[in-house]
Backbone as CSV, one residue per row, in Angstrom:
resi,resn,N_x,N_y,N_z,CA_x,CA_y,CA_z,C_x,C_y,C_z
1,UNK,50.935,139.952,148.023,50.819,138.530,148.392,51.803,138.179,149.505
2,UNK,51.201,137.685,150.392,52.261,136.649,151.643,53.336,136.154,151.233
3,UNK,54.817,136.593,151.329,55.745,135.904,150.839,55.588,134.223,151.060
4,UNK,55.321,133.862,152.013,55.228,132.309,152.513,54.506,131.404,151.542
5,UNK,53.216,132.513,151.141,52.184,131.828,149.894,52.831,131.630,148.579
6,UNK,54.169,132.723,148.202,54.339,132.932,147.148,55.485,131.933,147.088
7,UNK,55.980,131.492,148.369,57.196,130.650,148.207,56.507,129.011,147.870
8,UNK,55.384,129.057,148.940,55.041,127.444,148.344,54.738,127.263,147.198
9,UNK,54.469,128.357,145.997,53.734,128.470,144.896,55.096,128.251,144.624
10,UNK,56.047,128.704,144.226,56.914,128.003,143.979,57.527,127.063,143.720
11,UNK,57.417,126.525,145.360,57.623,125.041,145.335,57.079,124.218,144.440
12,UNK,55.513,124.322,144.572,54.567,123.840,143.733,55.006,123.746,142.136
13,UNK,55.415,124.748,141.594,55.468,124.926,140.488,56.782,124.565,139.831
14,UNK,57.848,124.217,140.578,59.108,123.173,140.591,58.762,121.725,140.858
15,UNK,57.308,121.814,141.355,57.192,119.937,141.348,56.573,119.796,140.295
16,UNK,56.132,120.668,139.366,55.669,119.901,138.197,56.313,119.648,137.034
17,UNK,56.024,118.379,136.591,56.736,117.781,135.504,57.417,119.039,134.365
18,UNK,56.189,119.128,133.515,57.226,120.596,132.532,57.957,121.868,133.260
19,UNK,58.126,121.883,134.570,58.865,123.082,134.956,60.209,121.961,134.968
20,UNK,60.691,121.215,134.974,62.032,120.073,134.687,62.679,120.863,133.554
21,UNK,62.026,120.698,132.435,62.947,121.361,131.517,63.719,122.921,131.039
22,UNK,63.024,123.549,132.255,63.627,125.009,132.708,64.730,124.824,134.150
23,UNK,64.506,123.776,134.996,64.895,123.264,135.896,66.775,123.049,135.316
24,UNK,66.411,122.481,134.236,67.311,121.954,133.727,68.545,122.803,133.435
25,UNK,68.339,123.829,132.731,69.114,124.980,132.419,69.678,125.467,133.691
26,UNK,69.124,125.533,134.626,70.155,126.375,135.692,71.516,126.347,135.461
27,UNK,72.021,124.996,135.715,73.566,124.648,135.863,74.136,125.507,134.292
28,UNK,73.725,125.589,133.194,74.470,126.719,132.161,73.978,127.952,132.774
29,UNK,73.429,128.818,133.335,73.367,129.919,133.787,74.266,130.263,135.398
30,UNK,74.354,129.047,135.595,75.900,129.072,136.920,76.906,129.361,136.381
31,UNK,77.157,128.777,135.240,78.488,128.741,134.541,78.835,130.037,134.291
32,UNK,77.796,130.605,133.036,77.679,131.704,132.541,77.826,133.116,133.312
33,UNK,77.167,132.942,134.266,76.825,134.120,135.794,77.056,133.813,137.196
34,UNK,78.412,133.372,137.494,78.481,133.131,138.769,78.080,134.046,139.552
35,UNK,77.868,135.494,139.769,76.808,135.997,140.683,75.278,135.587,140.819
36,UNK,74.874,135.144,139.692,73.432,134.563,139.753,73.705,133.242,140.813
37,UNK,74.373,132.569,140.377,74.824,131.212,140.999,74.776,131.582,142.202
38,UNK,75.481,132.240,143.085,75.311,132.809,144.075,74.243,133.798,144.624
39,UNK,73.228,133.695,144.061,72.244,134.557,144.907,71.170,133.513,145.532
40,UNK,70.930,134.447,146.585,70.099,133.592,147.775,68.356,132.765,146.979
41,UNK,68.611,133.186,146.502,67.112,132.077,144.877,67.768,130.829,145.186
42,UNK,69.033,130.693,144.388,69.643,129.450,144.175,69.856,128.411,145.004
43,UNK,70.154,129.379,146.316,70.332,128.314,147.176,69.145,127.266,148.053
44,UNK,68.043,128.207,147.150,66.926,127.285,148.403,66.269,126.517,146.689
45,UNK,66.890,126.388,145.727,66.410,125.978,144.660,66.115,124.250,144.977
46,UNK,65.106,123.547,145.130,64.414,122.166,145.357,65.726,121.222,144.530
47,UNK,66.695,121.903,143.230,67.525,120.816,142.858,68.768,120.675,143.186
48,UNK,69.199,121.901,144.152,70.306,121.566,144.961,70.876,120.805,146.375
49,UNK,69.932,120.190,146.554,69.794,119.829,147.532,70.012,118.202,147.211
């Protein structure tokens, strides 16, 4: 698959309502794994911004 396709699917799938409550958890898995926290995922994550 087209990375580009697979990124808007993404996107897509962070704008919907029940992906919020997985959304949610990130910030305890920063805590927990500051290398996760730091990987390039995170930073283009739609709730850091």
């Amino acid at each position: 698959m087209d990375p580009q396709v697979q990124c808007k699917m993404r996107v897509k799938e962070a704008l919907r309502p029940k992906s919020w409550s997985r959304a949610a958890l990130v910030p305890r898995f920063q805590r927990l794994d500051p290398d996760w926290s730091t990987s390039p995922d995170v930073s283009r994550h739609p709730l850091s911004s």
